[in-house]
C-alpha positions as CSV (number, residue, x, y, z in Angstrom):
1,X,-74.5,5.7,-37.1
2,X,-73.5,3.7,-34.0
3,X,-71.1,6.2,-32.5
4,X,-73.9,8.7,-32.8
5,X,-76.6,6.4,-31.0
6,X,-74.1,5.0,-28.3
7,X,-73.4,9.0,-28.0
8,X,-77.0,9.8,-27.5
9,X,-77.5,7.0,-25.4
10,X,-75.2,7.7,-22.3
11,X,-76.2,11.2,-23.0
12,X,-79.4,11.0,-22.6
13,X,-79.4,8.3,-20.1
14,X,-77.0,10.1,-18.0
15,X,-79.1,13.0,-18.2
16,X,-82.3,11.5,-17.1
17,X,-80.8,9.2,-14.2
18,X,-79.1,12.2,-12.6
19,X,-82.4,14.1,-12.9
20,X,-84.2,11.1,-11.3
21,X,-81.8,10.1,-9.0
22,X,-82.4,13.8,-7.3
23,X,-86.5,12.8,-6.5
24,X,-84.9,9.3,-5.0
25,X,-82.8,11.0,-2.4
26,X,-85.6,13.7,-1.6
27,X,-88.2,11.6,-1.6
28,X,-86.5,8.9,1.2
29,X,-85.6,11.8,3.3
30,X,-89.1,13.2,3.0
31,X,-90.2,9.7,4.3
32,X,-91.9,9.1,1.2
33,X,-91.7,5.2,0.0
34,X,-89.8,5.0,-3.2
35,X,-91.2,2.2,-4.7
36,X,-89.0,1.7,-7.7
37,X,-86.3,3.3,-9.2
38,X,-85.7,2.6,-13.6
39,X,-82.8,2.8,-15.7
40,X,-84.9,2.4,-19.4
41,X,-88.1,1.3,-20.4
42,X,-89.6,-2.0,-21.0
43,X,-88.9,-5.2,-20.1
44,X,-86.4,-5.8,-17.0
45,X,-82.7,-7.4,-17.7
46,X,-81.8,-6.6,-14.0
47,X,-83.5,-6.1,-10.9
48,X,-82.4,-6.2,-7.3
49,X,-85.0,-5.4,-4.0
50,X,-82.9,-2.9,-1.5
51,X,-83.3,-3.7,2.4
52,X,-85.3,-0.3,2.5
53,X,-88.4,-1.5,0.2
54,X,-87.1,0.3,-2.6
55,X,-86.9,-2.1,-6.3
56,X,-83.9,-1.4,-8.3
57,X,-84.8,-2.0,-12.1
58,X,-82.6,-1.6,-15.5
59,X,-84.8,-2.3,-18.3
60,X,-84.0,-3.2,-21.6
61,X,-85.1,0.1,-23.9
62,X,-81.9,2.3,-22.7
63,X,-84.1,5.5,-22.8
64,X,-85.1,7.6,-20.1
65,X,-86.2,6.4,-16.2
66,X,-88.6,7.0,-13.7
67,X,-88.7,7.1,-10.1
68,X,-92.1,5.5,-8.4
69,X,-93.5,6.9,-4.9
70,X,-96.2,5.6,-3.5
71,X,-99.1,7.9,-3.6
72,X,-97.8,9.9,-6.6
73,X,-100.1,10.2,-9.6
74,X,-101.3,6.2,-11.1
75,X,-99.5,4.6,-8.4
76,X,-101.9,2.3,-7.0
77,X,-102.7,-1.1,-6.0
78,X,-105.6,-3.2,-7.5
79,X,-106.4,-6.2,-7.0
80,X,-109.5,-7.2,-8.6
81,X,-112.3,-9.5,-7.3
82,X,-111.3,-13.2,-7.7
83,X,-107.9,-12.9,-8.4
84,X,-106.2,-15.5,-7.2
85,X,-102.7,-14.9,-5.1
86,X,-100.2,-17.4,-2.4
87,X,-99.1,-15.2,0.6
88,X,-96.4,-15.8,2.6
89,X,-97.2,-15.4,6.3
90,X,-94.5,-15.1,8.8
91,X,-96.7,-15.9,12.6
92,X,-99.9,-16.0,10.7
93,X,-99.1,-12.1,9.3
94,X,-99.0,-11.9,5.5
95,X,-95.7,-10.3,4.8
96,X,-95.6,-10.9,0.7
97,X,-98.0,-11.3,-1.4
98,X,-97.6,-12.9,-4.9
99,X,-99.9,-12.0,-8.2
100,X,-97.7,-13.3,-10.7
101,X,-97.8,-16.9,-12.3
102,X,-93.9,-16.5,-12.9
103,X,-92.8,-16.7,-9.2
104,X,-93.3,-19.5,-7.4
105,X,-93.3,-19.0,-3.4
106,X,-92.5,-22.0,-1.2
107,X,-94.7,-23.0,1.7
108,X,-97.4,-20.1,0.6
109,X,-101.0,-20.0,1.4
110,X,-103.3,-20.0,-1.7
111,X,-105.9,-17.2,-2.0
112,X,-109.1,-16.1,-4.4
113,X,-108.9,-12.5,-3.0
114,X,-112.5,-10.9,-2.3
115,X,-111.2,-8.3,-0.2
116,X,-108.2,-5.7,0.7
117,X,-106.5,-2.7,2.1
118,X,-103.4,-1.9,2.2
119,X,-103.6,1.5,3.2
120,X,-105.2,1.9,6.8
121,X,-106.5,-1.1,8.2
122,X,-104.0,-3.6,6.5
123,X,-105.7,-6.8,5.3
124,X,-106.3,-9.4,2.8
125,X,-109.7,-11.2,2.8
126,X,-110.7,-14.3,0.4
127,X,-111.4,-17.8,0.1
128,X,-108.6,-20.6,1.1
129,X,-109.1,-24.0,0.4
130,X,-113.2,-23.3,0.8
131,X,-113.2,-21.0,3.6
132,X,-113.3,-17.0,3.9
133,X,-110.1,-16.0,5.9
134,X,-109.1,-12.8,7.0
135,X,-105.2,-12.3,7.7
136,X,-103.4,-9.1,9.0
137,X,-101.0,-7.7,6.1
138,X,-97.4,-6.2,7.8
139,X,-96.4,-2.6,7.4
140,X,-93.6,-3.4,5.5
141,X,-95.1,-6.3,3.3
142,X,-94.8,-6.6,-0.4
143,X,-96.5,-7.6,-3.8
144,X,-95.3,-9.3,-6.7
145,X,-97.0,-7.7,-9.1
146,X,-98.1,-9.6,-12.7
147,X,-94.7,-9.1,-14.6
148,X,-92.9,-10.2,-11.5
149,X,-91.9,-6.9,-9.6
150,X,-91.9,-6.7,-6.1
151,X,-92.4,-3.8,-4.2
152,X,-93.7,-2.7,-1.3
153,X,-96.9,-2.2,-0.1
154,X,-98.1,1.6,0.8
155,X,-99.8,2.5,3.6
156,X,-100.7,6.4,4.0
157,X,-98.0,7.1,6.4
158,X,-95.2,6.4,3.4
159,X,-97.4,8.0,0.8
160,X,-96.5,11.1,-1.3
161,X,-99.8,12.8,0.4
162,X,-98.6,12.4,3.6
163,X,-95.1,14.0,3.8
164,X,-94.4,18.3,4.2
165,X,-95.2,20.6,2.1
166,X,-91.2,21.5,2.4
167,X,-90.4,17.8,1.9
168,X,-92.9,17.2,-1.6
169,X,-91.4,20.9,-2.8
170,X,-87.6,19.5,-2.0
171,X,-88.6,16.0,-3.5
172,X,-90.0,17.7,-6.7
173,X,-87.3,20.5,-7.1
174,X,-84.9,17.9,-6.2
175,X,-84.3,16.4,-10.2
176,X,-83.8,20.4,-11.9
177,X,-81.3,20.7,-9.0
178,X,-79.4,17.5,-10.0
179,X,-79.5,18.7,-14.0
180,X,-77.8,21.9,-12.7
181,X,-75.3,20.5,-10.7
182,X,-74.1,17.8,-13.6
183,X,-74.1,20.5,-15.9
184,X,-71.9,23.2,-13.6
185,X,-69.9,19.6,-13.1
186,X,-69.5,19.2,-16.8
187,X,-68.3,22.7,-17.5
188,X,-65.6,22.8,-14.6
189,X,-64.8,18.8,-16.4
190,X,-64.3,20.9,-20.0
191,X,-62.3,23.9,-18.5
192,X,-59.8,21.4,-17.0
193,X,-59.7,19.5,-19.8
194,X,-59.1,23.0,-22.4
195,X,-56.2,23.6,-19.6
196,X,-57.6,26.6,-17.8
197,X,-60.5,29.7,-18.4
198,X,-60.0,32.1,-21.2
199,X,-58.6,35.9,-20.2
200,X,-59.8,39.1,-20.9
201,X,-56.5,40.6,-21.0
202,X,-54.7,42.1,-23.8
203,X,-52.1,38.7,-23.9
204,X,-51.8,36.8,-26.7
205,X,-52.2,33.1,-25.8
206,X,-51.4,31.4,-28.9
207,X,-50.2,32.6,-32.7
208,X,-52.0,30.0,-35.1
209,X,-49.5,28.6,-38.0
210,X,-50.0,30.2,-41.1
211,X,-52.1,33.1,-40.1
212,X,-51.7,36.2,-41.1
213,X,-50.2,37.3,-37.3
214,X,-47.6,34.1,-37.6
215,X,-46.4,35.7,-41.0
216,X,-45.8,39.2,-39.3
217,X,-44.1,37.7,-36.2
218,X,-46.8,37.9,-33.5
219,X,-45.9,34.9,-30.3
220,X,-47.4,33.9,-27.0
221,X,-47.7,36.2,-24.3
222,X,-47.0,39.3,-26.5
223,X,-49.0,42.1,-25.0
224,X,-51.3,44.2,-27.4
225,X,-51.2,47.6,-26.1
226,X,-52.8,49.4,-29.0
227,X,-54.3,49.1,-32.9
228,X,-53.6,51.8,-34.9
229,X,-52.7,54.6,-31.8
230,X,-55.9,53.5,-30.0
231,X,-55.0,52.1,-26.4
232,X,-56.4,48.2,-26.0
233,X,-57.0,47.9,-22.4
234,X,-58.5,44.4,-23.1
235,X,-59.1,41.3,-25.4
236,X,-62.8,42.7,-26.4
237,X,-60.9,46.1,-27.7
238,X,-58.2,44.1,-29.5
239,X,-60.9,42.5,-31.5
240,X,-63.5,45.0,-32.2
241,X,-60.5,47.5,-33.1
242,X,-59.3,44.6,-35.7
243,X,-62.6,43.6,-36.3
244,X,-63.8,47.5,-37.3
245,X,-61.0,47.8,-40.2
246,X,-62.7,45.5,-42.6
247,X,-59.8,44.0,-44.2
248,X,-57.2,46.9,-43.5
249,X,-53.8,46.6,-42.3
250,X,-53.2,47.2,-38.5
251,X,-50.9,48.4,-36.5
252,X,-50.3,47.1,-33.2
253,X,-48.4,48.1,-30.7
254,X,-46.8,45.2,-28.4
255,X,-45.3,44.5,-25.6
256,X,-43.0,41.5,-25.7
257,X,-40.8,40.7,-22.4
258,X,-40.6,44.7,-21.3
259,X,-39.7,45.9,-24.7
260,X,-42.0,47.7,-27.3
261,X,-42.7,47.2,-31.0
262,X,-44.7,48.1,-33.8
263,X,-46.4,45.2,-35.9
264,X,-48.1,45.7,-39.1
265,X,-50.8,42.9,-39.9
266,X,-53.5,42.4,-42.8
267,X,-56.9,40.6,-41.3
268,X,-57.9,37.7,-43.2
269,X,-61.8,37.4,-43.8
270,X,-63.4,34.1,-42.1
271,X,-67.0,33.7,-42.6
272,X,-68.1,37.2,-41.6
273,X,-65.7,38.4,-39.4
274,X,-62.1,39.5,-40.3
275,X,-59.3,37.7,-38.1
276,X,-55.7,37.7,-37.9
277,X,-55.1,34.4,-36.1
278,X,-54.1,34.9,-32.6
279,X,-56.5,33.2,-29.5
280,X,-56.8,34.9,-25.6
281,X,-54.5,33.9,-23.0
282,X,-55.6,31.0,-20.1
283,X,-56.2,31.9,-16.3
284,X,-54.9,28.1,-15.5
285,X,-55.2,28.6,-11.4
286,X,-57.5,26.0,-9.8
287,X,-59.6,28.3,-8.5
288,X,-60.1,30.0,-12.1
289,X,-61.1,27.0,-13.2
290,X,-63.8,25.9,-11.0
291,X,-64.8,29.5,-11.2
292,X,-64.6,29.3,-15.0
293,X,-67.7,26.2,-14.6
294,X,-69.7,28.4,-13.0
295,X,-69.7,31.3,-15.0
296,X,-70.0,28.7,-18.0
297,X,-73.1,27.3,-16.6
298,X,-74.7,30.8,-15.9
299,X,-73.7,31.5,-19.2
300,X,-75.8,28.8,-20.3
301,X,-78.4,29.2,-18.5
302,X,-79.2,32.8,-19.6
303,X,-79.1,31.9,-23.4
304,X,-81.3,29.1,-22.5
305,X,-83.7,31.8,-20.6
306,X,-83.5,34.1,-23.6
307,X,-84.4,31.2,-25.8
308,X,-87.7,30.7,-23.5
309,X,-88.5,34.3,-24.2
310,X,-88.0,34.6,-27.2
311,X,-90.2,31.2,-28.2
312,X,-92.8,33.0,-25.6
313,X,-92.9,36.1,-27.4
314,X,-92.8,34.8,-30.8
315,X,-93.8,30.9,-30.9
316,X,-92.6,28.5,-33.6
317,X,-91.8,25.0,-33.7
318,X,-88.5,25.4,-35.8
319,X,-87.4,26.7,-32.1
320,X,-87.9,23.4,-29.8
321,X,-85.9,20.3,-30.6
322,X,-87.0,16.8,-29.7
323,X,-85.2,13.7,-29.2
324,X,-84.7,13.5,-33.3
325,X,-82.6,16.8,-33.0
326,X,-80.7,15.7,-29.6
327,X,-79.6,12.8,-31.5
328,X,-78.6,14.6,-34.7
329,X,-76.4,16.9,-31.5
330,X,-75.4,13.8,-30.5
331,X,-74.0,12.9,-33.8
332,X,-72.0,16.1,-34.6
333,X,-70.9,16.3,-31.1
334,X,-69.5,12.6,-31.0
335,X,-67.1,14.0,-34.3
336,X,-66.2,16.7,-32.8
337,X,-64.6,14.9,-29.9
338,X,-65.0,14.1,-26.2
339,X,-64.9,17.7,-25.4
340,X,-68.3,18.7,-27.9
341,X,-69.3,15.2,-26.2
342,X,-69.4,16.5,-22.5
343,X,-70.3,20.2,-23.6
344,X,-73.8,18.4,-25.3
345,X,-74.5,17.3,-21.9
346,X,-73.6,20.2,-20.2
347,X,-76.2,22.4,-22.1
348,X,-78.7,19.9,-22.0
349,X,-78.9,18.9,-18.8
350,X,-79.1,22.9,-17.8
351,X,-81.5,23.0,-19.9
352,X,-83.9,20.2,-18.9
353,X,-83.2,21.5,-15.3
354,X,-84.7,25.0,-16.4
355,X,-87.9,23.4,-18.6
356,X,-89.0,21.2,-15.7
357,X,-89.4,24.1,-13.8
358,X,-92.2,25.2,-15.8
359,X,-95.2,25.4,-14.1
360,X,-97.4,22.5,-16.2
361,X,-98.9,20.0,-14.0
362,X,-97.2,17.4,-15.1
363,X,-93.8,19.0,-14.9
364,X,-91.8,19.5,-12.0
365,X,-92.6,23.4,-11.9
366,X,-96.0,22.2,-12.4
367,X,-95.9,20.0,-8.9
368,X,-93.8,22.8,-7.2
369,X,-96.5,25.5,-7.7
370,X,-99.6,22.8,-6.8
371,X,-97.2,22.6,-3.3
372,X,-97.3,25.9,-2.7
373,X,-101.3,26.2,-3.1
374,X,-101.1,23.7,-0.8
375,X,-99.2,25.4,1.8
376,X,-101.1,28.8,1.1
377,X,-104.9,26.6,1.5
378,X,-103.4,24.7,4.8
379,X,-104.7,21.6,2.6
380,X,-103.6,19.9,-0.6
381,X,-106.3,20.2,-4.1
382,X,-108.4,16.9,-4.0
383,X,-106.9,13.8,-5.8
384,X,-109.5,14.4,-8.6
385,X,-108.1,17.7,-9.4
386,X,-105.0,17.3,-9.3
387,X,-105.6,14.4,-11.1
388,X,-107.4,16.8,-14.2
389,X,-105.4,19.1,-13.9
390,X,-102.1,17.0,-14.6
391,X,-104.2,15.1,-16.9
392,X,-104.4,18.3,-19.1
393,X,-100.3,19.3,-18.4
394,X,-99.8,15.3,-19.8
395,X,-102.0,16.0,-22.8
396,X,-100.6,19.2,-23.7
397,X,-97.1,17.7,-23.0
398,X,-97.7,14.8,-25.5
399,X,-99.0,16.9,-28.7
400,X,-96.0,19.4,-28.2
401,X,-93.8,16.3,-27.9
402,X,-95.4,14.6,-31.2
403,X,-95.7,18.3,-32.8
404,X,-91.9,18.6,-31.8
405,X,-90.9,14.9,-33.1
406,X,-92.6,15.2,-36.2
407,X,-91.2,18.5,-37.3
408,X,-87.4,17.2,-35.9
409,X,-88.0,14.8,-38.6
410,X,-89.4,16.8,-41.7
411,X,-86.4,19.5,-41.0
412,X,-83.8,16.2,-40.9
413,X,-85.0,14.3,-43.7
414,X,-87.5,16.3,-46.1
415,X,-86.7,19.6,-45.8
């Protein structure tokens, strides 16, 4: 029980901060003001405010993350009528401004606010000690907001709205991109670890004790030249000619250090498939191994395509796995070993990369394809559309995830 949730944990959370660490980088170099960056939801154990504006949180629910920038979806400022505030001025210019009764600021000016804006003109009106002042707010001021955050201010220039088209499409491509580079990571991390990428030549890599090739004689880096007369150019011949006999005894013709013999062997039956024991040879070279990532990771990726067509063409919810059935991964992977451990992450980070790129609103895909309207119109949709129409993404996104969840559960623990 706790090795699979401490497993599911620093997958997951991996996972997600990768993902989300990919919109951070975009997004600064966009010139887009990152206002905060999460590790977990709920309340905050550690915080720390970076030199660039940006508020560094880990909160306490170790699930998940998010990355704030100004201007993107809810992220505003309010500041309702009356609410009372203490700004710190530097030369009579408000450069923080405090709405939480848990900070304390030294030498502050008290304020009922009546009046703001934050975003063009850059000022704070209200009533101080009887009077209505008006002070300038700094470019680069910030707010303390009610549970004691601080973050910056955003004025339009910083905003989401305001950067390139290329720069919002790189921002919001920018996470998938991450999940497929930690998953291409984890595969080339696995292949070391197995000691190289398996061959497709005819070379026996290993003869498992007590099989039925270890009882005939088969070793390492005997050569399978042909099963019964029929030449075996490759591993996939050996075993569909072995395979194809059902149960029959084999003859195999093998090459063992430049001499030729002739082996007899009787395939055992495992599960469905008959076997006689013996596994591929390695490519160990460096190269091969790095190369071996790759093709694991497009590997992965096309099964995880398939997957999407095949739910497409015939939908069912027995097909999509929440986090009830990554955690139930999480479990079997974690007694499998380290290796099952990192392929788990491998897979599912590909394959959060590839369902983000969905075009739903609220999606990554989603934002990608409202860029590119944007770039085709010479002007972005209004804020009120894009708002409904990522309101609709978000609803949709929620029911699948309860749908999802809910039938995780009945499959885990009723059915």
């Amino acid at each position: 029980m706790i090795q699979t949730l401490i497993t599911f944990i620093i997958v997951f959370g991996i996972i997600v901060v990768v993902h989300e660490y990919g919109h951070l980088f975009f997004a600064k170099r966009a010139g887009i003001l990152v206002r905060e960056f999460s590790i977990g939801m709920g309340p905050k154990i550690f915080a720390h405010q970076a030199k660039d504006g940006t508020f560094y949180s880990v909160r306490i629910l170790p699930l998940g993350g998010y990355v704030r920038m100004a201007g993107w979806g809810d992220d505003t400022t309010e500041i309702k009528k009356g609410t009372p505030a203490s700004l710190m001025l530097v030369e009579n210019q408000v450069v923080k401004i405090n709405l939480s009764d848990r900070v304390n600021l030294e030498n502050s000016v008290p304020m009922l606010v009546t009046e703001y804006d934050f975003e063009k003109a850059l000022f704070i009106e209200g009533e101080v000690f009887g009077e209505t002042r008006r002070y300038s707010v700094d470019h680069d001021a910030t707010i303390i907001e009610g549970d004691g955050t601080e973050i910056r201010i955003a004025p339009l220039d910083v905003q989401y709205q305001s950067a390139s088209v290329i720069g919002k499409i790189l921002t919001n491509f920018a996470g998938p991109l991450n999940n497929f580079i930690l998953g291409i990571i984890a595969f080339i991390i696995i292949t070391f670890m197995q000691g190289g990428v398996p061959s497709n030549t005819n070379e026996i890599g290993q003869v498992q004790p007590g099989t039925p090739a270890y009882t005939a004689g088969l070793q390492a880096k005997d050569k399978i030249q042909a099963v019964d007369g029929h030449k075996t150019a490759d591993w996939n011949e050996v075993a569909q000619r072995i395979s194809e006999n059902e149960g029959q005894t084999v003859t195999l013709d093998i090459e063992r250090e430049g001499t030729h013999k002739t082996v007899e062997v009787k395939p055992e039956k495992v599960e469905d498939r008959y076997l006689i024991g013996i596994t591929r040879s390695l490519k160990t070279g460096f190269v091969d191994k790095i190369t071996g990532g790759f093709t694991r990771a497009i590997d992965a990726a096309t099964l995880i395509f398939k997957a999407l067509g095949n739910l497409i063409s015939q939908p069912s919810l027995d097909k999509l796995g929440g986090p009830v059935a990554i955690y139930d991964l999480s479990g079997q992977a974690a007694r499998e070993g380290i290796t099952s451990v990192i392929a788990l992450l491998a897979m599912l980070s590909i394959n959060l990369g590839i369902v983000n790129l969905i075009p739903i609103p609220v999606l990554d895909g989603g934002k990608i394809v409202l860029n590119i309207i944007e770039a085709l119109r010479g002007k972005p949709l209004s804020q009120e559309k894009e708002g409904i129409l990522t309101l609709i993404g978000l609803v949709f996104m929620v029911l699948l995830m309860i749908a999802v969840t809910w039938n995780d559960i009945l499959r885990a623990f009723i059915r």
